[in-house]
C-alpha positions as CSV (number, residue, x, y, z in Angstrom):
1,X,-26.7,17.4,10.7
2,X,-23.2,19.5,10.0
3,X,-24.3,21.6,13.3
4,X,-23.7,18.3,15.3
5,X,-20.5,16.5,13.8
6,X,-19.6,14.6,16.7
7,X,-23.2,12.7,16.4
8,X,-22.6,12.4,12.4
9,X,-19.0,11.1,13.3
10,X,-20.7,8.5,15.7
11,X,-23.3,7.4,13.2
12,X,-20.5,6.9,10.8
13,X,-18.4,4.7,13.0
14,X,-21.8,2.3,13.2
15,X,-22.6,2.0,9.8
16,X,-21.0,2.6,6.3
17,X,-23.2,4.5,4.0
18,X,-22.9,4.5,0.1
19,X,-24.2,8.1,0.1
20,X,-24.4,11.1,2.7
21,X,-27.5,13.3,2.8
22,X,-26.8,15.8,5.8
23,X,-29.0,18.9,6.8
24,X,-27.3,21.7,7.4
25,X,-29.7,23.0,9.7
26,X,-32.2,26.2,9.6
27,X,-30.9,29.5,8.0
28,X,-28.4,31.5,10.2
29,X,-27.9,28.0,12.3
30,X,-24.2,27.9,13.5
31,X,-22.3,25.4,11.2
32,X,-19.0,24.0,11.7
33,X,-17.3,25.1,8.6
34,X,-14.7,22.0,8.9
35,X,-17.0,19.3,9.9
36,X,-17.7,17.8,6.8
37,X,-13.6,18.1,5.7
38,X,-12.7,16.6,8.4
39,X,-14.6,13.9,7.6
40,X,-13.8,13.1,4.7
41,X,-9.8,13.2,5.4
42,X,-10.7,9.7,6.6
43,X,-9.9,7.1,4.0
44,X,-12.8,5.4,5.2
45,X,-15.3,8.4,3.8
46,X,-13.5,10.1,1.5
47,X,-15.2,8.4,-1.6
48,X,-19.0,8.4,0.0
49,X,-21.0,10.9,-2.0
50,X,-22.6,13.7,0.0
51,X,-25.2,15.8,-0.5
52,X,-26.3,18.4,1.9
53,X,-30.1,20.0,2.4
54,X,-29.6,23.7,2.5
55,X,-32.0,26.5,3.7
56,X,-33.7,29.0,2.2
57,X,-31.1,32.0,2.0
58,X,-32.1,34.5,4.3
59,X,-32.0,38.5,3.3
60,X,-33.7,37.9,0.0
61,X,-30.3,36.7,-2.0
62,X,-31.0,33.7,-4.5
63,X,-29.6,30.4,-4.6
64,X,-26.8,31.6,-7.3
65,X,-25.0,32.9,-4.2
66,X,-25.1,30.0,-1.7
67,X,-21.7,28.1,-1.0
68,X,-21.3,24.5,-0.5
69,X,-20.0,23.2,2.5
70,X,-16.1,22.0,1.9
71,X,-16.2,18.8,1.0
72,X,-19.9,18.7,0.1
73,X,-20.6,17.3,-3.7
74,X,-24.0,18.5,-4.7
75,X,-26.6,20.3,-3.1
76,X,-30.7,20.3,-2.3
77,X,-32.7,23.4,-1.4
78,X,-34.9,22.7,1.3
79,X,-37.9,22.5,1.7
80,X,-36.8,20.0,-0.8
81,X,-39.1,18.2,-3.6
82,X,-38.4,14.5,-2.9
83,X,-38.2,13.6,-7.2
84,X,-35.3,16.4,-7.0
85,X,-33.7,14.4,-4.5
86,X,-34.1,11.5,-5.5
87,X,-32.0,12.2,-9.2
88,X,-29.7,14.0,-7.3
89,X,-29.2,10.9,-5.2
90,X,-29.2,8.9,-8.2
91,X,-26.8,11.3,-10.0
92,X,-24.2,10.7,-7.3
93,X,-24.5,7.2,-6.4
94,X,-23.9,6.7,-10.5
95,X,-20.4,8.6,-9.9
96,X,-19.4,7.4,-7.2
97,X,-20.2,3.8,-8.7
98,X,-17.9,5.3,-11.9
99,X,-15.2,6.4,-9.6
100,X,-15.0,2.9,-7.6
101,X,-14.7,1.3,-11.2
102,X,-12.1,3.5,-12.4
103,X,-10.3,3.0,-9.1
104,X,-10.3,-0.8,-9.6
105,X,-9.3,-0.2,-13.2
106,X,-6.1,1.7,-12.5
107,X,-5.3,-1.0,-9.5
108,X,-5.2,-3.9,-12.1
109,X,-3.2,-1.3,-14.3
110,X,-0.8,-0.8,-11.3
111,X,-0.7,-4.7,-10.7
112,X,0.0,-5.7,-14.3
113,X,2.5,-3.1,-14.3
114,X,4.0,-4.6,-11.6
115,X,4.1,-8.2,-12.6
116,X,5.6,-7.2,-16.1
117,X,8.5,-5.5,-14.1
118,X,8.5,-8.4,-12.1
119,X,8.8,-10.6,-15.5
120,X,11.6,-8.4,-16.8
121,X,13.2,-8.8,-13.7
122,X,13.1,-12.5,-13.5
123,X,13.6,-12.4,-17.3
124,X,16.6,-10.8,-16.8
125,X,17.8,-12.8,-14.1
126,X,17.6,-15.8,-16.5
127,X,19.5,-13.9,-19.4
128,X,22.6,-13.2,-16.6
129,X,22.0,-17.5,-15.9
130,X,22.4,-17.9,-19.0
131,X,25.1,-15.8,-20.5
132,X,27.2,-17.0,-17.4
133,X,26.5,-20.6,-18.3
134,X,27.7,-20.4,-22.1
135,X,30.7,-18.4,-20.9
136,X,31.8,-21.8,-19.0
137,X,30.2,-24.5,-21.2
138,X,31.8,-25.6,-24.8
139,X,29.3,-25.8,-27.7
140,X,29.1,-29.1,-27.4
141,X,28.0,-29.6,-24.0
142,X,25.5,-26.6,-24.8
143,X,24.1,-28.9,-27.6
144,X,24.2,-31.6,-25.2
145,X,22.1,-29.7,-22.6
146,X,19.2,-28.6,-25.5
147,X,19.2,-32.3,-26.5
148,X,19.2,-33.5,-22.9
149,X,15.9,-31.3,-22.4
150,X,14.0,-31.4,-25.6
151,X,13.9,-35.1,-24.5
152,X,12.8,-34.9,-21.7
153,X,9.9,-32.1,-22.2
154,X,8.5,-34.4,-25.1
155,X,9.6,-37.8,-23.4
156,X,11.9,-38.9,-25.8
157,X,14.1,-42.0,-25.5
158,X,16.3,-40.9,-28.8
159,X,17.1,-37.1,-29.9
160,X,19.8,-35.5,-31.7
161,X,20.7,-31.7,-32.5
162,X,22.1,-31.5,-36.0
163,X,23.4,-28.4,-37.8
164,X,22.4,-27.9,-41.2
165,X,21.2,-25.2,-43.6
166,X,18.7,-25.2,-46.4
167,X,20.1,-26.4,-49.8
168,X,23.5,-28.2,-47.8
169,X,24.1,-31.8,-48.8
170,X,25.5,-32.3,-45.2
171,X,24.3,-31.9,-42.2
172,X,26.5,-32.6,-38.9
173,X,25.4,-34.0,-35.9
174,X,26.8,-31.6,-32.4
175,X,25.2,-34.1,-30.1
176,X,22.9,-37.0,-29.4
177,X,20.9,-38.2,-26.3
178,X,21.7,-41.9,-27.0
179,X,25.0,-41.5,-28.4
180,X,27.6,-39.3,-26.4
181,X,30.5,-40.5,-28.8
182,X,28.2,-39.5,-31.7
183,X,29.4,-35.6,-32.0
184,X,30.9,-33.7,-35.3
185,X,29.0,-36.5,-37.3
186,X,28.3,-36.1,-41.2
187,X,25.0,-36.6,-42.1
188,X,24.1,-37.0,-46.0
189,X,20.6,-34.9,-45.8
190,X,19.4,-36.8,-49.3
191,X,18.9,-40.3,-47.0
192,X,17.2,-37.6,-44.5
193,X,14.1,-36.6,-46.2
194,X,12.4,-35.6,-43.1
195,X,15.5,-33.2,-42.1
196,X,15.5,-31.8,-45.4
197,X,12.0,-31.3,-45.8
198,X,12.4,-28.9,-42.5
199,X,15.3,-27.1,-43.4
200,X,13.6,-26.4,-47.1
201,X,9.7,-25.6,-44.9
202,X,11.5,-23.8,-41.7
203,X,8.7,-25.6,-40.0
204,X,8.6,-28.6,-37.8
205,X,7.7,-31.7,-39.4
206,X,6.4,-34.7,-38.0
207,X,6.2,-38.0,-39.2
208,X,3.5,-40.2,-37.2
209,X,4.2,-43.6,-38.7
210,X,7.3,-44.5,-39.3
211,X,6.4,-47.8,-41.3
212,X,4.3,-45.6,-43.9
213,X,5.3,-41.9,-44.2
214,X,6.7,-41.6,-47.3
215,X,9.4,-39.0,-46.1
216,X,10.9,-41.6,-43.5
């Protein structure tokens, strides 16, 4: 009861309750008006739902005047009718329930807020990599670098990075994988179906056998 908190403060520490139905005791029992606030200052309580039983008011006043207990969330009137009870118990274990989802709702907010900063962080981290980089490499050894690794993320043995626009006759080769010497190369794009067919599409094109595809 909330006239003995040091023996609700000792049940507490043995078990962990998903609601709290406390008697306040009989009418003009002595109540410790900080009991129940004090409890649930302790992170450990400060969600669990509590109800508390009060007694008749004394002096002929109605219910309309009775105060909760600080801290308290809903109250039954004592003596109490146990299908009253039981919705009110219902009632609050369905909110607290709502509130523990809406808690672990804004957590995953909070964490995928974090990880984005943590992506525009890194993000820009690579953008500084980056810009430093081309400020020290020519184009050519750029070009070299985006051949070098579009070969090897699609284990290629021969790859080339040629500039060209839709509509040019020309096309000129900046670098090639299997060909270091082969740089500021003319290409005529009309013996390079497949090249021209890209530029034309702006879409990758593939050609799977080389022996039949018509554009190779």
């Amino acid at each position: 009861t909330l006239s003995e908190p040091r023996r609700l403060a000792e049940a507490l520490e043995q078990v962990r309750p998903d609601l709290l139905l406390l008697d306040v005791g009989q009418a003009g029992t002595r109540m410790d008006p900080d009991a129940l606030e004090n409890i649930k200052s302790d992170e450990r309580w400060r969600d669990v739902p509590v109800i508390v039983a009060l007694p008749l008011p004394s002096n002929g006043k109605s219910w309309s005047t009775l105060t909760l207990p600080r801290g308290a969330d809903d109250y039954v009137a004592k003596p109490f009718r146990v299908p009253e009870l039981l919705a009110r118990i219902q009632t609050q274990l369905r909110a607290h329930q709502e509130l523990l989802r809406a808690r672990a709702a804004l957590a995953e907010v909070r964490a995928q807020l974090e990880r984005a900063r943590e992506d525009v962080a890194s993000n820009r981290q690579i953008v500084d990599i980056l810009h430093e980089v081309t400020r020290e490499l020519s184009a050519t050894e750029i070009f070299r670098v985006l051949a070098r690794r579009v070969a090897r993320a699609l284990s290629l043995t021969h790859c080339s990075v040629v500039l060209a626009n839709a509509g040019d006759a020309v096309g000129t080769v900046t670098a090639s994988l299997d060909d270091a010497a082969a740089t500021n190369l003319e290409l005529k794009l009309s013996r390079y179906p497949e090249i021209a067919t890209a530029l034309e599409t702006q879409r990758p094109v593939l050609i799977r056998d080389a022996a039949t595809d018509p554009l190779f």
